[in-house]
Structure formats: structure tokens, C-alpha cells
N, C-alpha and C positions, 0 to 999 in steps of 0.2 A: 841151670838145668831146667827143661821144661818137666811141671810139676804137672802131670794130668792128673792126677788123682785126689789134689789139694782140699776141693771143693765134694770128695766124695770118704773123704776119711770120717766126719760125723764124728768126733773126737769126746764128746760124754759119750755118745753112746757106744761109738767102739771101744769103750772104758774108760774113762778119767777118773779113774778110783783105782785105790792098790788091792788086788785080792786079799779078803781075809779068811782065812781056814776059819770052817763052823761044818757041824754036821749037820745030814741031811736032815732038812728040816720036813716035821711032821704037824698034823693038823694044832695036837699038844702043844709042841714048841711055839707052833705059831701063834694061839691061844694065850700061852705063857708070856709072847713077846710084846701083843700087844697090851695084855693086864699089865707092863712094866714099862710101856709106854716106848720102847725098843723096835718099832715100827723099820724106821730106815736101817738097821741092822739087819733087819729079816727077810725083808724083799730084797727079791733077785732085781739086780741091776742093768738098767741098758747095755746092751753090748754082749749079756748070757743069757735074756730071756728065750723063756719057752722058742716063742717064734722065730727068734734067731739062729736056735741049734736044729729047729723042724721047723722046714715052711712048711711041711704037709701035715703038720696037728691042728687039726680042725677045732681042736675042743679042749681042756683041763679044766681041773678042779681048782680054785685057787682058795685060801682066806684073805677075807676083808681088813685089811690093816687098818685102812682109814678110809673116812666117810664125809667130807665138811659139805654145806650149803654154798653156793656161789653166789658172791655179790654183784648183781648185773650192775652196769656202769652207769654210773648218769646219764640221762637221756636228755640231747639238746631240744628236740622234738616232744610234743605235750600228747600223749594219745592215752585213750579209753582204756586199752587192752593191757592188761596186767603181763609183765615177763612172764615166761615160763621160766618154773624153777628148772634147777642143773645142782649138781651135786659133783664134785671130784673124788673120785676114788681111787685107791691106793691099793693094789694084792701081792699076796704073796711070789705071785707068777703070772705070767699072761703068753694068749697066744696071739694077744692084740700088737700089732707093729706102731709103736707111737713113731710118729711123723717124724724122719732128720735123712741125712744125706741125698737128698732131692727126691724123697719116695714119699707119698702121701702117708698116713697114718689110716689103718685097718677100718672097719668097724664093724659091729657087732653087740652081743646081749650079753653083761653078768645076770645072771639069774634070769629072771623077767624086763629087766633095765635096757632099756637100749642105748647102746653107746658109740654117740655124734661125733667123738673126739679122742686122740688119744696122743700125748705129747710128752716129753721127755723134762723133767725139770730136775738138775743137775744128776741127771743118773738115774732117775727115779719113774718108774709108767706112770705119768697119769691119766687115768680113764674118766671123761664127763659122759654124766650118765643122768637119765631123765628123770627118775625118781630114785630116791636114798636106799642104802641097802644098810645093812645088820652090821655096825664092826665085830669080829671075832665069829659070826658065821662065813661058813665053809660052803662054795659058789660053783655054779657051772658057768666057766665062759665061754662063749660058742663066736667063732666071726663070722662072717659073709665072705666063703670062700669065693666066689663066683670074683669079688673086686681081689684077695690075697692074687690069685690064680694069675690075675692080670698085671698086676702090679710087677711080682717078682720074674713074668716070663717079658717084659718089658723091661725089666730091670738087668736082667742077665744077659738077655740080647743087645743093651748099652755094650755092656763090660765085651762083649764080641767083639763087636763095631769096633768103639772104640781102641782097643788091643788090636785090631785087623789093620787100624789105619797108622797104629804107632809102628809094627813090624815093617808095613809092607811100602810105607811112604813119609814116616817118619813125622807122620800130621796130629801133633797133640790134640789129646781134648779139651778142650776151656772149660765146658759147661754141659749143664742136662736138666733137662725139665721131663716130667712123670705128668702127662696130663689127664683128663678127664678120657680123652678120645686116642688120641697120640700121644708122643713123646719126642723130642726135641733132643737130637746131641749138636752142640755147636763144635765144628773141626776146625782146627789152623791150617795156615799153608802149608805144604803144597796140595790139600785136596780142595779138590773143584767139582761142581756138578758131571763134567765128564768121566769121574772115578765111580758114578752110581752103580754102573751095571756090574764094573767085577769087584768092588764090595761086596753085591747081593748074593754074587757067586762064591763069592769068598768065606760069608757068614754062614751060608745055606751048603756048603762043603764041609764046613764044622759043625754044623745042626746032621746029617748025616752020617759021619766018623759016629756019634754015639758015643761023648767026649761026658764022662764025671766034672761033675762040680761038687767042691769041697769046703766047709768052714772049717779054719784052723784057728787058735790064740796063741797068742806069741807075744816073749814081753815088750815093751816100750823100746828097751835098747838093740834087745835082736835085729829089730823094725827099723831103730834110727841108723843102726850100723851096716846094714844090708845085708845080716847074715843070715835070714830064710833064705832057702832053696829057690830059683827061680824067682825071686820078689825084685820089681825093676828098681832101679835107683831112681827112675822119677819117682816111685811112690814108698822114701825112705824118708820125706823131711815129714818129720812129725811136729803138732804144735809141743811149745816146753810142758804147757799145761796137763799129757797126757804122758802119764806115770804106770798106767797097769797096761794090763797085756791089752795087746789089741787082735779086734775080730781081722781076720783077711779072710778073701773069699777065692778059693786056687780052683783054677778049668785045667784040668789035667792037660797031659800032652804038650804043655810049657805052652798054653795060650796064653795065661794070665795069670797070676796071681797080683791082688788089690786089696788094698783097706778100705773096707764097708761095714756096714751096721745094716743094708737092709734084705729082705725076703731072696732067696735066689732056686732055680729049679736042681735037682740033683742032676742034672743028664741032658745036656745039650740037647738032643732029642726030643725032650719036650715043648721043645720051642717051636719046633711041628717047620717053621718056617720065616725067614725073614725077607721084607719089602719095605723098601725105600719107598716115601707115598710123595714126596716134593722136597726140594731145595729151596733159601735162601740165602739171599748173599749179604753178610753183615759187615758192619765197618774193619779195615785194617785187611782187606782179602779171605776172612774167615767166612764157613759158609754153615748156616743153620741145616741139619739135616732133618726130617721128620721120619718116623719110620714107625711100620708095627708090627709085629710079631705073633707067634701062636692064637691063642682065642682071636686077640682081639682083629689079627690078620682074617681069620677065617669072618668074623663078623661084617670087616669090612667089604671080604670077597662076597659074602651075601645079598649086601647091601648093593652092591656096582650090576650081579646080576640079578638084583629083582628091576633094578632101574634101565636097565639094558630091557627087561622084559618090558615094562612099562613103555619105553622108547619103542621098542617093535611095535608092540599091538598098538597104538597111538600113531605110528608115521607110518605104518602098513608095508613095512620093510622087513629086509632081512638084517640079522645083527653086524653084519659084514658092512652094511652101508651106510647103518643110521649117523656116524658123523657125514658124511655127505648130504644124508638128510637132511642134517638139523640144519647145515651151513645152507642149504638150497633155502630150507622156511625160514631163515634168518633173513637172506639176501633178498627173497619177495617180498618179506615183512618191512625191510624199508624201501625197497621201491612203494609199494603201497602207501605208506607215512607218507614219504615223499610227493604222491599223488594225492593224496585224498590234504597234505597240508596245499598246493596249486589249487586243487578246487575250493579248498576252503575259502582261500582269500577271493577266487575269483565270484564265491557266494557273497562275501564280505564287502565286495567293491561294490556289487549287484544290489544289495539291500542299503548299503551306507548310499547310494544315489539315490535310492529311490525315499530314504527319510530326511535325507538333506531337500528334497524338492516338498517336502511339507511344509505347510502355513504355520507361522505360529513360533514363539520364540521357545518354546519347552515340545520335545518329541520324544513320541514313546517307542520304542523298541517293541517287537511281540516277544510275548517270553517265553524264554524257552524252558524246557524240563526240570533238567539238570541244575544243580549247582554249578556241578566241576565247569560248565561251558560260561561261567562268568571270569577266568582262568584262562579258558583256553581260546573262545568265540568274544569276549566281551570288550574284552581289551582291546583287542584287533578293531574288532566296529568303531570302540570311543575312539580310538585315533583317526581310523578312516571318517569317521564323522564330523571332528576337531578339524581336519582338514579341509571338508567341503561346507561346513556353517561353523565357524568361528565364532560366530553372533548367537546362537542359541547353543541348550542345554536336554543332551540326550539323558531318558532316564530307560534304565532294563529292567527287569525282574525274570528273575529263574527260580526253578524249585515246584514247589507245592505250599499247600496251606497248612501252616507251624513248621513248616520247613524252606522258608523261603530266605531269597539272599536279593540285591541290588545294587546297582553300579550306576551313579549318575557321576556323568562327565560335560566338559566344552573346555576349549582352546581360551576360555574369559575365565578366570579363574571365578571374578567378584559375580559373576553369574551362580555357579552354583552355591557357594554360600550365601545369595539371598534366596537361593531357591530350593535349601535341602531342607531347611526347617519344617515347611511346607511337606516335603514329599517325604520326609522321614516319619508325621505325623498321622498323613493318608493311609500310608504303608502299614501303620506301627512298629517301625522300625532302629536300632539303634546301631551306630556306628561312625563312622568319623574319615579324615581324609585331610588331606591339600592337596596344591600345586593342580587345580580346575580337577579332582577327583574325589569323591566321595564312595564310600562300600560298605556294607555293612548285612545284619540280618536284618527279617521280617515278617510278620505275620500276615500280615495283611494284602498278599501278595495280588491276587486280582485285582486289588483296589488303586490299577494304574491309575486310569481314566482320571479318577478324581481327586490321582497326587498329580497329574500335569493339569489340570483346572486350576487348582490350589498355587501351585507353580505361575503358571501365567499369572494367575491374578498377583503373586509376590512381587514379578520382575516388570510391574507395571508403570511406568515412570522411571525405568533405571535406565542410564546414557547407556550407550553401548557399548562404550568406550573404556567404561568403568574397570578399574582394580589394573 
């Protein structure tokens, strides 16, 4: 049986623990629990926290169960700057979502503390938080709803999708990624980029109905036995490991019900809208989907028309035709390369004749501005030059002064090694080379003149034949 939900069950956090009857706990109790050192008895556990029964609690009170120092790792790397300390904290509640079933983890402030991290260890929230807080004082924790908001209308729109493609095509889902900008579902065969458009239609038909979303708990065996209502038997194999109830997440109107641990919107509705933003095709005919949803949909729609604006007032068009525009500045922009690289070389040919017909075994180049043209002009010359004096040693310089660069070349190799010594010294320059080519920096960059003086007089008495 294909398991689409395998990878989404989150199985500490959707409980791997047996429920134990305790009353509601109070600030006292909690007080009580940790003078008795009763900490993991008292906190609420992944899979009931705050954030999971309310995505939309912005805020509670919690007490601080626990408080340790973090021991930052050894550093392979020797630096000046001292870690920053981190501190893990422990509450009695959170509306913080620690990180599992492919959903990032929350963040937000206990108290003043702001908190970078929030992770689940074996059932348990833990919060890394930037400075220590009070065990046994009683906290405000507040998240950054603006990232919850995103998260879980990303998250919900997955459970769409995917439930859209298992009904309607029978296309499991392997995988999902939660990321920074998107969000990734990978689908099996039979879906193909060609299924994008009435997916969208298909998501965005049930974002309209104004369809409830539900968390239910239900025990381990209910789950394994497939006796919730509507609950698919791809998402009945539970691992052995998980003994307590488990969180499921049901979209009314027999869209889905799934086993999840993370954030979800109450009301389809909220999802405002869903877009498929690009396809890939992964190995075995599976295909990556990207997609985004509510805010961060609308973000993205912001973002395409200010860029579209940009594109108008820039290519002095109307929005109707700017890819035609941009393809026309494309298509002139390499014809132009293409021209201006013909005349390049027909400069290149122009100049390497006219220094190949100079006296003298060492010739200088006039130099030019630039760096980059020892790269893109320089090269070119040394060979057209290598070609019409084989017997001497062209030297360049480009740049400025403390900002210079050099290129000595010839088709003799034994030529420029006895003659860069010399012009590397003129210069004040260092750098290195073979195979008849030398490059390197320079300061001394006007000071051709008198690295090809220095030059000649090196290569005075050497066969020509040499190296």
C-alpha cells in the first residue's frame, strides 16, 4: 500500500507517550512540580501543545520548568570572538511549534528572550533562547505570527494538493519540504506537469466551498485499525513505537483526514488561494511540485507586479509586450557581442602587426585601463603576437597605479623566464606563470619603458633557439 503520509505522521510529536490523567495544572502546581524536580510530568507534551489545539494563539502564559546553559561545540576553526551564550528552556505550555513533520519550528520571545529554535526531544518543547530565564517564574510567550501564519497556510494547502492528487489520479505523495520562500511536494506517477492547471483548479474550488479544518486525537489502535471515520488506509500504518493517541488533522467534506503534528488553518478559506509556481522532474517519473499559497501567494503576486512595473518604465512598453521586449534586447544584445567580438579581433590583428614590426627582442604593449581587458584583450594579442615574432617577448600592463596587473608572453618559452625577472622588478610586481606566459599584479605600472630596457639588456647573449 502506498503510504503518503508516512513521512508526515511526526510520531513523538503526534504522541509517543500514553496519556496520563493529571489535573489542570496551575501556576501552584506547577511551582510545586518543579520544587520536586517533576518537570517532565508537568509539561504538556508534543502532539497537545498550546499550538497544536490553536494555531491562532498568538500568546500564553507558561512557567519555566527548566533552564540549562548550552555547551557550544568545539570549534575546528581558532577565532577571537567568543560564542554567544543559548540557554534551552523547558514550559509548562508553548504556542511555540518545535520543528517535526517537515514544518520549520516557530519563533518568538519568552519574556524578553528571543527564541532561535524550538525542537522536540522525545516529546518534550525545547526552546533555545538567548539569555536565561527564572525556573519557576511564570512567562509571557508571544511568536512571530507573520512566519506561524505562513507556515501552517503552506502546510494545509500541502494536505489539499496532495489529497487532490491521491482522489483524483491516484498520484501518492513521497515527500514535502516547508521552505524559507516555497514549498515543495514531490508526487508519484501518474502526475505530470500537464496535471498543473486543474490541480490549481481543483485546490482553489475547495479554498472556495469554505471547507472546516479540524484536529482530532484518536488512540494508536483506532489509527492502526482504520477505525476513524473517513481516515485513508494509506495513513493507518503507524510506527510500533507510537502507543498514545495520535493528533489527525480532518478537512471536512471527506477531503482528508491525516496524521500530523503541525500548525493548520481552521477554514480552507483562509488559504485566500493556491498557485503552482514550477515543476520538476525527479528520478523514477516522480515530479517535484513547488507551490504557494495565501500571504505568501499574495507576496509573490506583489513581487512579479512591481517587476513587471520595473520592466515597463525600463523597456518603454506596455505590459502586454514586455516578453517580446526583453526577447528583442536579448537577440540585439548578441548580435552586438557578436560584432563588437569581429572587430575586436580585427583591432587585435591591427595592433599585433603593427608591434610585431618593432625593433628589438622585448615589446611593449600600450596599456590599457582596465584590468578585466588583460582577460579578455590580452590573451588574444599574446597569441596574435606569438604568431608573428616567435623570437621576441611581448610585455602589457593595464590598470592604474596600486592597482595594476601584467601579462608578459612569446611562443619561446626560455625567453620569458629570462626576461621576467627583470620586468617583474621594473614593475614591482609579483606573480608567476609557464608554458612562454607570465601574469601577475603590479604597482609600478607606467614603469614599462624601463621593464623592457631591463628586459633587453637580460635577453642579451641568449640563442634564439633556447628552451
Amino acid at each position: 500500500a502506498q503510504m503518503r503520509v508516512n513521512w508526515l505522521i511526526c510520531a513523538t510529536q503526534a504522541a509517543a507517550f500514553v496519556r496520563t490523567q493529571r489535573r489542570p495544572a496551575t501556576h501552584s502546581t506547577m511551582a510545586a512540580a518543579v520544587a520536586s524536580n517533576d518537570w517532565k510530568m508537568s509539561c504538556v507534551r508534543c502532539g497537545e501543545l498550546m499550538c497544536q489545539k490553536d494555531t491562532y494563539a498568538k500568546s500564553c502564559k507558561a512557567t519555566v520548568l527548566r533552564c540549562e546553559k548550552v555547551q557550544p561545540p568545539p570549534s575546528k576553526k581558532k577565532s577571537k570572538s567568543k560564542p554567544k551564550d543559548a540557554y534551552d528552556v523547558v514550559l509548562s505550555d508553548t504556542v511555540l511549534f518545535p520543528e517535526g513533520g517537515g514544518q520549520p519550528f516557530d519563533l518568538g520571545v519568552i519574556g524578553d528572550a528571543a527564541v532561535t529554535q524550538v525542537t522536540n526531544d522525545d516529546g518534550v518543547a525545547v526552546h533555545r533562547v538567548s539569555k536565561p530565564v527564572a525556573v519557576g517564574d511564570e512567562v509571557d510567550v508571544a511568536l512571530d505570527w507573520e512566519r506561524r501564519w505562513a507556515h501552517a497556510t503552506q502546510h494545509t494547502a500541502q494536505h489539499v494538493a496532495s489529497a487532490v492528487c491521491e482522489d483524483w489520479l491516484g498520484a501518492p505523495t513521497l515527500s514535502w519540504h516547508l521552505g524559507e520562500t516555497d514549498a515543495t511536494v514531490e508526487l508519484g506517477s501518474p502526475f505530470t506537469p500537464a496535471h498543473v492547471p486543474e490541480l490549481e483548479d481543483r485546490v482553489n474550488a475547495l479554498i472556495r466551498d469554505d471547507i472546516q479544518v479540524e484536529t482530532e486525537w484518536h488512540s494508536a489502535s483506532d489509527v492502526k485499525d482504520c477505525k476513524v471515520p473517513g481516515l485513508r488506509a494509506s495513513s493507518c500504518s503507524l510506527p510500533a513505537s507510537v502507543t498514545g493517541p495520535v493528533r489527525l488533522v480532518r478537512i471536512s467534506n471527506d477531503v482528508d483526514v491525516n496524521p500530523c503534528c503541525g500548525t493548520h488553518v481552521r477554514n480552507l478559506a483562509h488559504l485566500q488561494a493556491f498557485k503552482v509556481i514550477r515543476t520538476e522532474a525527479k528520478r523514477g517519473g516522480n515530479t517535484l511540485v513547488y507551490f504557494v499559497a495565501g500571504p505568501r501567494l499574495l507576496e509573490r503576486l506583489g513581487a512579479c507586479i512591481e517587476r513587471e512595473r520595473q520592466c515597463v518604465e525600463t523597456l518603454c512598453t506596455a505590459a502586454e509586450t514586455v516578453p517580446d521586449r526583453v526577447r528583442d534586447v536579448v537577440d540585439k544584445s548578441k548580435e552586438a557581442l557578436q560584432r563588437e567580438k569581429r572587430l575586436q579581433k580585427e583591432v587585435v590583428d591591427l595592433l599585433a602587426d603593427k608591434l610585431a614590426s618593432m625593433p628589438g627582442r622585448v615589446v611593449a604593449a600600450p596599456k590599457r585601463d582596465s584590468t578585466r581587458d588583460m582577460g579578455e584583450i590580452g590573451k588574444i594579442l599574446a597569441g596574435a603576437f606569438d604568431q608573428r615574432r616567435p623570437d621576441a617577448v611581448l610585455v602589457q600592463t593595464f590598470g592604474s597605479k596600486n592597482d595594476g596587473a601584467f601579462l608578459i608572453s612569446s611562443a619561446t618559452p626560455a625567453l620569458v623566464e629570462a626576461a621576467k625577472g627583470s620586468i617583474l622588478s621594473a614593475l614591482e610586481g609579483r606573480g608567476g606563470g609557464k608554458g612562454g606566459r607570465a601574469q601577475g599584479k603590479c604597482a609600478a605600472v607606467n614603469n614599462v619603458a624601463a621593464a623592457v630596457a631591463d628586459a633587453a639588456k637580460a635577453l642579451e647573449g641568449l640563442a634564439l633557439g633556447a628552451g
